[in-house]
C-alpha positions in Angstrom: -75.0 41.9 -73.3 -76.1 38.6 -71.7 -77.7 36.1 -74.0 -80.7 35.0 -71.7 -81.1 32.0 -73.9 -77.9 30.6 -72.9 -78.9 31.5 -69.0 -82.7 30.5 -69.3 -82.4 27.5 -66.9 -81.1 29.6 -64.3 -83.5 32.3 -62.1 -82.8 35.6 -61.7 -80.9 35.1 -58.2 -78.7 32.5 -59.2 -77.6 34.0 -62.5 -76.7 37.1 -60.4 -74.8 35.2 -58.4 -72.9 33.2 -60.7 -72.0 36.8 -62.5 -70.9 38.2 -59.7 -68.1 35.2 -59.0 -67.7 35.4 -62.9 -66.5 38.9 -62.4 -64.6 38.6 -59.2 -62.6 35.5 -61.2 -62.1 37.4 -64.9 -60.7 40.4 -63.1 -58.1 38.2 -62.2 -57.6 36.0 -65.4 -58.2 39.5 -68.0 -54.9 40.9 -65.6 -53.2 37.9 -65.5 -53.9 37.3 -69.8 -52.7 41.1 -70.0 -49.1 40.2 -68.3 -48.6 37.0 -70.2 -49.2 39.1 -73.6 -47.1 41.4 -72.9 -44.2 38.6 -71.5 -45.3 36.9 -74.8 -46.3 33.5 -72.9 -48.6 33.1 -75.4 -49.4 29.6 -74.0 -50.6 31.1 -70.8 -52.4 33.6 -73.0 -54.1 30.8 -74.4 -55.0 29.0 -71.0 -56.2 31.9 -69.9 -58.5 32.6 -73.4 -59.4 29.4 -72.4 -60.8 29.7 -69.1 -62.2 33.1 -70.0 -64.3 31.3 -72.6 -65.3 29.1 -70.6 -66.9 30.9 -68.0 -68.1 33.6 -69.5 -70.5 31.2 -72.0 -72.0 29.5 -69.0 -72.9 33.3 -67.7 -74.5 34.5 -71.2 -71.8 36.5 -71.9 -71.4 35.3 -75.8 -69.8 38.1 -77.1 -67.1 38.2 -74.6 -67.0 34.4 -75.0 -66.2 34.8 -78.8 -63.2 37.0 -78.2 -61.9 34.7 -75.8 -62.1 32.0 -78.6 -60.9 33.9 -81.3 -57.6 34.7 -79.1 -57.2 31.4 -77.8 -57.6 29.7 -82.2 -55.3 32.0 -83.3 -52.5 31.3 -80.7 -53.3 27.1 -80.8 -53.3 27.8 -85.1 -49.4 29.2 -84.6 -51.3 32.9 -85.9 -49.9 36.1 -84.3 -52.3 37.5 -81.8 -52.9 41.1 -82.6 -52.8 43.6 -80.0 -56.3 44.6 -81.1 -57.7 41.0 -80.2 -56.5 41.5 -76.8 -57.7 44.9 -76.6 -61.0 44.0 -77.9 -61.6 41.6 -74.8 -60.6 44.1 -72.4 -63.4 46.8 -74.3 -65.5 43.6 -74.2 -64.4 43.2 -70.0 -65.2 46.9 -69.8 -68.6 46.5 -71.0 -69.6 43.4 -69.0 -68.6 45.5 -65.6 -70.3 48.1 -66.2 -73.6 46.1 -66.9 -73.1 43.9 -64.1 -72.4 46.6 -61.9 -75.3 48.7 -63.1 
């Protein structure tokens, strides 16, 4: 789940750290990305893809990372943002909780 290459300069304490504000923050932002998708603000969608990619790189989380990319090209190329690109990230969400909270 978390690319430790990406997170090898930081030590064990820290990186838990920094997940555990990744995952307060992304709860907020996945919810947030959900209501905008739904309102189709797809700009905010794409802020919000944004963000999510963002943080979740600098945390390992690559995977997650890449869906929050994918979403956020598609919108910025004037593509139609499936549904199952924006249900994919919350699986991916899903996942990433249940590691981190394991």
């Amino acid at each position: 789940m978390i690319n430790k290459t990406l997170v090898a300069d930081l030590d064990d304490d820290i990186l838990t750290m920094a997940l555990a504000v990744f995952l307060k923050n992304a709860t907020i932002e996945i919810d947030s990305l959900n209501k905008a998708f739904t309102n189709k603000e797809y700009i905010d969608v794409a802020r919000l893809a944004h963000k999510l990619r963002g943080s979740s790189i600098s945390v390992g989380l690559e995977d997650f990372s890449k869906q929050a990319k994918l979403i956020e090209q598609e919108i910025k190329s004037n593509e139609a943002v499936a549904d199952k690109e924006i249900q994919k990230l919350n699986s991916l969400f899903k996942q990433v909780q249940e590691h981190i909270n394991n």
